[in-house]
N, C-alpha and C positions, 0 to 999 in steps of 0.2 A: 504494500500500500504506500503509495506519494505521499509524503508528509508536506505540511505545510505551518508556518509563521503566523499567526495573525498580526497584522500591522507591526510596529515598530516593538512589540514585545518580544520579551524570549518566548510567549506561550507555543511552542507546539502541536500542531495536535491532525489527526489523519483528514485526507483531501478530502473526503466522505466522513460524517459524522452521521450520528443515529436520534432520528430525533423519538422519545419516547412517549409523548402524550396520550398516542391513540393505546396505550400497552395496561391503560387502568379504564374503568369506567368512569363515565362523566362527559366525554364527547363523541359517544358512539358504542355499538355494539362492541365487548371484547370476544374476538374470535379466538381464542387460545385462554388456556388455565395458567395462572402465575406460574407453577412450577416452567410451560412451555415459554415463556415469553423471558425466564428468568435465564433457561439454556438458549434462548434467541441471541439475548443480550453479552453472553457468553463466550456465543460461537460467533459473533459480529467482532470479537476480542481475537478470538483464533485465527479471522480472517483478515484481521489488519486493524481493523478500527478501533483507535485509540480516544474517540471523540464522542461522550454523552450527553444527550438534554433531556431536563428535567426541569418541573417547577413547583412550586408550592400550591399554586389554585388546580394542578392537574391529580384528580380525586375528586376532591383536595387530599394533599397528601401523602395517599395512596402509591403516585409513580416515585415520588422520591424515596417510600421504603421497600418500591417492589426494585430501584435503581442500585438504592443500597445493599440491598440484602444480593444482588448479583452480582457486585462487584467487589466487595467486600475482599473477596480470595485475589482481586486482581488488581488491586487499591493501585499498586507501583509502577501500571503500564497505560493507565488511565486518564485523561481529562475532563473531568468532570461537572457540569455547568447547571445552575439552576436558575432562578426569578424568587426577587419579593414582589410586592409591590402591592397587592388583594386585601383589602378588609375581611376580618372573618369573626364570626358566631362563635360564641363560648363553648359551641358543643362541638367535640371531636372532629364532626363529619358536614357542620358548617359551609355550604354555599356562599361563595363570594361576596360581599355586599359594599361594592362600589373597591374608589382605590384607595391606598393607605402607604404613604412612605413616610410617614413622621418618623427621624430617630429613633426614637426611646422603641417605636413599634419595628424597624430596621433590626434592630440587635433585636431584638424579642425572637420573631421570628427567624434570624439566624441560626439562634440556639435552638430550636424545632429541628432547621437545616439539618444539622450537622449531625445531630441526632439520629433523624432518620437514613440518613446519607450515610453515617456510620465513618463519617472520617473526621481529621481531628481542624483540616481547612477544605474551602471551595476552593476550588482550582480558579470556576469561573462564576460572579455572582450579578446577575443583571438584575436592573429594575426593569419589572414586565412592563409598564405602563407610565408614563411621565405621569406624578402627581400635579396636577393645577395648582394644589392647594401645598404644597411645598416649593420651598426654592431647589430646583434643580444643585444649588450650592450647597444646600444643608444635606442632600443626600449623599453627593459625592466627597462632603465633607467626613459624612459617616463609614463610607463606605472606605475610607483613607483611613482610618479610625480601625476599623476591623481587619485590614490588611496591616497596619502596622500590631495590631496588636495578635497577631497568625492564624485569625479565623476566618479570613479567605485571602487568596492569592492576587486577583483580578478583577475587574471593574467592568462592566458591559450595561450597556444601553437597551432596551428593546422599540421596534418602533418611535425613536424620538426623532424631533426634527431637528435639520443642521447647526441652528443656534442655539436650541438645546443643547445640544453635543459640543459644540466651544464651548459655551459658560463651564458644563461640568468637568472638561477635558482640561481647564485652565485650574481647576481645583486640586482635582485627581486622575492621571490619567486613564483615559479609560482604553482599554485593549481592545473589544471588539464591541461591534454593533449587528444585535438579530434584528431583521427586516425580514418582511417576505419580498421576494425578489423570484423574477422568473421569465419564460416566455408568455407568459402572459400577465404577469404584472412587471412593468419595466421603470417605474414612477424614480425607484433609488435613482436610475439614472441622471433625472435633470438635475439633483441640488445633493442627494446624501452621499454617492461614491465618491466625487469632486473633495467634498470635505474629509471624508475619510482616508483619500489619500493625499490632499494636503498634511495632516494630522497625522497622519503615520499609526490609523486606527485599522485592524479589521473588521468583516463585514462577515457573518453569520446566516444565510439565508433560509428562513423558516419558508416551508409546502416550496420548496424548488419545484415542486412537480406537481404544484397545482393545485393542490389539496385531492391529489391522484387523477384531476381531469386529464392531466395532458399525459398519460400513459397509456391512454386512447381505451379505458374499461370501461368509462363513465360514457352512459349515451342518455338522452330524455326520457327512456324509457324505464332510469335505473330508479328502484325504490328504496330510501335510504330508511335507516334503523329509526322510530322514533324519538331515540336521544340523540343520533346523530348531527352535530349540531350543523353540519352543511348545510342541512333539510331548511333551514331560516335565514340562508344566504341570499343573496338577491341572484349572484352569478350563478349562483346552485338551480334557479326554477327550470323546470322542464322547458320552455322556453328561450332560456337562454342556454341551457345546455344543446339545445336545438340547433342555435345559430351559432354557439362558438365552437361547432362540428371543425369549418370551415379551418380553423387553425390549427385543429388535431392533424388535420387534414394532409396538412401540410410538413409537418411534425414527422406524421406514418410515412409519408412519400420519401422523405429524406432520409429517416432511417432505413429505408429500408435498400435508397442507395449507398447506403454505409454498414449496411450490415450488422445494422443494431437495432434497438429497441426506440419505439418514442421514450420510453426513461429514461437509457441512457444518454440519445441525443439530447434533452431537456435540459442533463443534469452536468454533460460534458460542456452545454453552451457556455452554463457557469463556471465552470470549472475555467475555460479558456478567456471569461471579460480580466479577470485578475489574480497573482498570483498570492495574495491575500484574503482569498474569498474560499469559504470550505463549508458547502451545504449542509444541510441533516432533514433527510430525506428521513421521514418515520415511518416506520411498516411493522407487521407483525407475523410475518411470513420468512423463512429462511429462504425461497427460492428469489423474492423478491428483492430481500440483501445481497444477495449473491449479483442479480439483477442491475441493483445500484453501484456496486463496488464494482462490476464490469465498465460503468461510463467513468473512469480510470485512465481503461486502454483505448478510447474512441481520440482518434486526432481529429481532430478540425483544424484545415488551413486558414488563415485570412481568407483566402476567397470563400471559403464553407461560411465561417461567418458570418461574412457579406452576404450571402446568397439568405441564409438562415434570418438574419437581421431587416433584409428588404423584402421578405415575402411575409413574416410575421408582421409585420410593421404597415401590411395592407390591411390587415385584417382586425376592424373593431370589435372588442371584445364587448360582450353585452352581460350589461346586469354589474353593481355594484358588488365587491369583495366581501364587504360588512354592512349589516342594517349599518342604520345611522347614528345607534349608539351605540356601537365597538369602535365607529369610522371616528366617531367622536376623539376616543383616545389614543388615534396614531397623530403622527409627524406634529407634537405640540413641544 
C-alpha cells in the first residue's frame, strides 16, 4: 500500500483509508455482526491500510468501541482519527442534539474518546462541525491544550470553511481537513484545496465515492433501509438518482476502458488531484476493500484526467447533498 503525508505534518498514514461509520447502527442497515466487521477492520490492516475513521455521534459511540476493540492488538501500525463536536443526552445511547465544542465539553468528551478507543492518545482529533457559537480560536486553542498535554496527536477540521481554517490554523496547526470531495461533489475545488495547500494542510475526503452512487449499484429503483439516512437526501430521491445516471455513465465507460471499476476510477481520480489527499472510502464488505485498495494501481495520465475532468464537468448533478439543515453546518 502507497503511503502518504498529510500536509506539512509528519502524520503518515495509507493512500486509502477506511472510513467506518456505516460499520455500527445509526445510518443504515448493519449488514454484518460486530465480530464480522471487527475481522473486516483487521484484515483492511493485513492489506495495507494503516488509516481509520471514526466519531463520536457514529452510534453514538458505538463505532469508536467497535474501532477500538479491533485494533486494540494492532495499536502500533495504526492511525487513528475521530470527531467531537455533537451535543449529547445524559443517557448512554443519547441522539445528537445540535452542536457543542465548548472547552470544558472538548476535554469531556475526549476522555469518553480515548476510553472507548482504548489508546492512551488520538492520533487524529477533528471537530465534526464548526460550532457558530464558539470561536473557532477557543477550540483550537483547546485542542493545543490536549496535544501538548499527550491526549491527542493532531488537529483536523471537518467540513469548515477557508477562513475558518486560517483563524484556527494561526492558533494551532491543524494537519488535515475531512471534506466530502468527489466526482460528483467538486465544490473543495474553488476556495478549500487552494488554502490547504497554501497552508501546508491535508485534505481527508469523506463518501469519495458518492455515498456508493458513483460505483454505479445505486439506480432509482434502489430501496434504501428505513434508517438509512441517504433515504432524506435530496441527491438520494429516485429522481434524481434518475438523472445523475448520466455521470455514472460516464464513470462505467471509462473504467471500463481502463480496466477497472467505477470505484476505482472514482477513487484513483482523487488519489491523482494531490499528493496530500488520502480518501476513506467506508464499506462493510471484504470484496469491496479489496475493491478500493485496487484504485492504488489504476494510473491516470494528464490527459485521462483531462478527459475525466471535461466530461464530468458537462454533466449537472441534480438534487442537493444535504437537507438544508446539515447544508446549514458545512463550509462556516
Amino acid at each position: 500500500m502507497q503511503k502518504r503525508t498529510l500536509g506539512n505534518s509528519k502524520l503518515e498514514v495509507s493512500a486509502i483509508g477506511l472510513g467506518c461509520m456505516r460499520m455500527s447502527a445509526g445510518h443504515g442497515e448493519v449488514t454484518g455482526t460486530k465480530e464480522e466487521m471487527i475481522a473486516l477492520i483487521r484484515g483492511a490492516v493485513e492489506r495495507g491500510i494503516t488509516f481509520f475513521d471514526t466519531a463520536q455521534v457514529y452510534g453514538p459511540f458505538v463505532s469508536e468501541e467497535l474501532v477500538g476493540e479491533a485494533l486494540v492488538p494492532l495499536r502500533d501500525q495504526v492511525v487513528i482519527a475521530t470527531k467531537f463536536g455533537f451535543n449529547f443526552g445524559p443517557a448512554a445511547n443519547s441522539k445528537p442534539q445540535g452542536l457543542c465544542s465548548r472547552p470544558e465539553y472538548i476535554r469531556q468528551t475526549v476522555e469518553g474518546s480515548l476510553k472507548r478507543l482504548r489508546v492512551e492518545a488520538i492520533d487524529l482529533l477533528y471537530q465534526h462541525r464548526v460550532d457558530p457559537d464558539v470561536p473557532i480560536e477557543e477550540v483550537a486553542g483547546t485542542v493545543g491544550e490536549l496535544i501538548r498535554h499527550g491526549k491527542v496527536k493532531h488537529f483536523g477540521l471537518s467540513e469548515a470553511g477557508a477562513q475558518t481554517i486560517r483563524r484556527a490554523h494561526a492558533v494551532q496547526p491543524v494537519t488535515a481537513l475531512q471534506s466530502e470531495y468527489s466526482l460528483w461533489w467538486k465544490r473543495p475545488e474553488e476556495e478549500i484545496i487552494p488554502t490547504l495547500e497554501e497552508l501546508g494542510i491535508g485534505l481527508v475526503p469523506y463518501s469519495p465515492l458518492g455515498k456508493g452512487y458513483l460505483t454505479g449499484t445505486i439506480t432509482e429503483d434502489t430501496q434504501f433501509d428505513p434508517g438509512d439516512n441517504r433515504g432524506t437526501f435530496p441527491r438520494f430521491s429516485a429522481a434524481a438518482r434518475k438523472a445523475n445516471r448520466a455521470l455514472v455513465d460516464v464513470i462505467e465507460a471509462f473504467a471500463a476502458r481502463k480496466h477497472a471499476t467505477p470505484a476505482q476510477i472514482a477513487l484513483a481520480w482523487l488519489l491523482a488531484q494531490k499528493p496530500w489527499i488520502a480518501p476513506i472510502p467506508g464499506t462493510t464488505k471484504l470484496q469491496r476493500l479489496e475493491e478500493n485498495i485496487g484504485s492504488t494501481f489504476v494510473e491516470l495520465t494528464a490527459n485521462d484526467l483531462q478527459e475525466l475532468d471535461s466530461a464530468t464537468g458537462q454533466i449537472t448533478v441534480e438534487g442537493d447533498r444535504y437537507p438544508q439543515e446539515l447544508e446549514r453546518m458545512t463550509y462556516r
